[in-house]
C-alpha positions in Angstrom: 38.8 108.0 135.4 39.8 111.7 135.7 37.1 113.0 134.3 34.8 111.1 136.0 35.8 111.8 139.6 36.8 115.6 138.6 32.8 115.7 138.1 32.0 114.1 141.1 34.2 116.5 142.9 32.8 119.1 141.8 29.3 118.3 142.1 30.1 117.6 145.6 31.6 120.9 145.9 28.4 122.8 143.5 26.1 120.7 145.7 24.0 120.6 142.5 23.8 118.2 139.4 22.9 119.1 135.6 19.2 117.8 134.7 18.7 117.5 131.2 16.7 120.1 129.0 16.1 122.4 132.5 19.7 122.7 133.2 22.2 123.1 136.6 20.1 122.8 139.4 20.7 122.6 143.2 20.8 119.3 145.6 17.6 120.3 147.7 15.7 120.6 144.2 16.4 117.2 142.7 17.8 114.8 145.4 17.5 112.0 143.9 19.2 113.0 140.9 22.1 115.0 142.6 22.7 111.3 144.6 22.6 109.2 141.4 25.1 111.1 139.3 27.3 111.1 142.1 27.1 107.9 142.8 27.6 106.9 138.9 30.4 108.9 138.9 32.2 107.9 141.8 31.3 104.1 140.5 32.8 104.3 136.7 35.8 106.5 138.3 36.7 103.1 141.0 35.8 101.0 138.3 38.2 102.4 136.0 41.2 102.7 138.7 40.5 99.5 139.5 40.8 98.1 135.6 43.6 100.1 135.3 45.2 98.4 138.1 44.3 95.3 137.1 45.9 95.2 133.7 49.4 96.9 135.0 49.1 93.6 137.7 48.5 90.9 134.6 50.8 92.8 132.4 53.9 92.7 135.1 53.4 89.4 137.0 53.0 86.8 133.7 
């Protein structure tokens, strides 16, 4: 979860995403990209708080 939302920070921040085999580049050069990785990021990092939630809830109230 940490590491996942520390990168979407600092994409955010960067305004830029890492492309494979070409390497950092900035938001107005690949969009499309620069939007996906930081929505996947900010998805697994939810989805992992969330999970993480869950199980203290089921855990504590059995």
């Amino acid at each position: 979860m940490a590491f996942c939302g520390g990168y979407a920070v600092y994409t955010f921040l960067k305004q830029g995403t890492h492309i494979r085999g070409i390497g950092w580049k900035s938001k107005k050069d690949y969009p499309k990209s620069y939007y996906f990785t930081l929505g996947i990021m900010i998805f697994i990092s939810l989805l992992s708080l969330a999970s993480i939630i869950f199980r203290l809830y089921t855990y504590y109230n059995r």
